[in-house]
N, C-alpha and C positions, 0 to 999 in steps of 0.2 A: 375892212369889210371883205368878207369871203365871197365866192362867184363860182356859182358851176360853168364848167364847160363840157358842152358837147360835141362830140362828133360823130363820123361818119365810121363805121369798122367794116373788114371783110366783110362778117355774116349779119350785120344789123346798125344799131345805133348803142351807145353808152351815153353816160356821164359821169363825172367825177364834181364830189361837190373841194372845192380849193378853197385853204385860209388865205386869208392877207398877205400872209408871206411866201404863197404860191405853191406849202406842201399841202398834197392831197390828205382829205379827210374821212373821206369816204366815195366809194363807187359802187355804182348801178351793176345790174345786169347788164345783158346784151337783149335792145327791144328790136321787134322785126320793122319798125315804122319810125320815122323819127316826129310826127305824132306821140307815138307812144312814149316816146323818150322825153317830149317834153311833158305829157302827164304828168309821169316816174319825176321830174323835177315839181312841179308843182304839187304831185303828194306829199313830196318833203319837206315842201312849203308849209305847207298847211299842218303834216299830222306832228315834224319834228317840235315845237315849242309845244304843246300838249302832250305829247310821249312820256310816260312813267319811265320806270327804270326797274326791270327785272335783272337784278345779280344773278346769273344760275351759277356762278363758282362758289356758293354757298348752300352748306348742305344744311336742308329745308328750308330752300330760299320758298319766298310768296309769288304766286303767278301775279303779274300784273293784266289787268284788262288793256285791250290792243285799242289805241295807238300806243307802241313802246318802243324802248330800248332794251334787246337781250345783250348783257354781258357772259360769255362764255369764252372758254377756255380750248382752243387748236389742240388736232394734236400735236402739234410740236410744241405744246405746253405756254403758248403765246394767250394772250387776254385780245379779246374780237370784241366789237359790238357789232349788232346788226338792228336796223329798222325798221319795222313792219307798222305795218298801215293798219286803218282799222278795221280792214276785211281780214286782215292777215300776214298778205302777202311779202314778204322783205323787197323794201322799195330803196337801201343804203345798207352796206356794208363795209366794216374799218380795215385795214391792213394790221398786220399784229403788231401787240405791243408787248415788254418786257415784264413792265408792272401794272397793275389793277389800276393805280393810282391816275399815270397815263392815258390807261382807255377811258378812265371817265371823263379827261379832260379832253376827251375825245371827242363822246357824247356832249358834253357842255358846249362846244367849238360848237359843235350840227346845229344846237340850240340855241343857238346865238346868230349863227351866219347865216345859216339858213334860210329863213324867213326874209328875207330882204336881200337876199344875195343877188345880182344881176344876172342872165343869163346869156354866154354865148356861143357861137358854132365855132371850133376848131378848124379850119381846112386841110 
């Protein structure tokens, strides 16, 4: 089972949601409250197992209604996902990956761990 951790940074608070095997899967923003930080985890909670999946590396891909998954493409030609809530806002974001194939397994990881994931403070 997968487990965010949080912690403390210079200018605010993060989190990183971690698989099982301790590589990260996705991270937060930087929030000004750690409040906020633990929201930003429990959005993820909540909106990541209902989140669609928008491909945008596909041309005339379909928007999906938000809560989603964007798949899109860095410029350094890397495959991302990011997660946005159902206001909007991107509440998780993936580190790049080489192949499509990958990032979705990216997305399925969030989907899976997510929701049940423990949460803890880093020191």
């Amino acid at each position: 089972m997968g487990k965010f951790v949080y912690k403390k940074t210079a200018t605010g608070f993060n989190f990183v949601l971690k698989a099982a095997n301790g590589e990260p899967i996705g991270v937060s923003e930087v929030y000004t409250t750690e409040s906020a930080c633990l929201n930003g985890i429990a959005s993820v909670k909540k909106n990541a197992p209902a989140a669609g999946v928008e491909d945008q590396t596909v041309e005339g891909y379909t928007p999906v209604k938000h809560p989603k998954f964007e798949i899109y493409l860095d410029k350094a030609g890397e495959y991302r996902f990011r997660l946005k809530a159902a206001n909007g806002e991107p509440i998780l974001a993936s580190e790049g990956y080489k192949s499509k194939a990958t990032c979705q397994n990216g997305v399925e990881s969030v989907k899976k761990n997510a929701p049940d994931a423990p949460v803890e403070e880093q020191e």
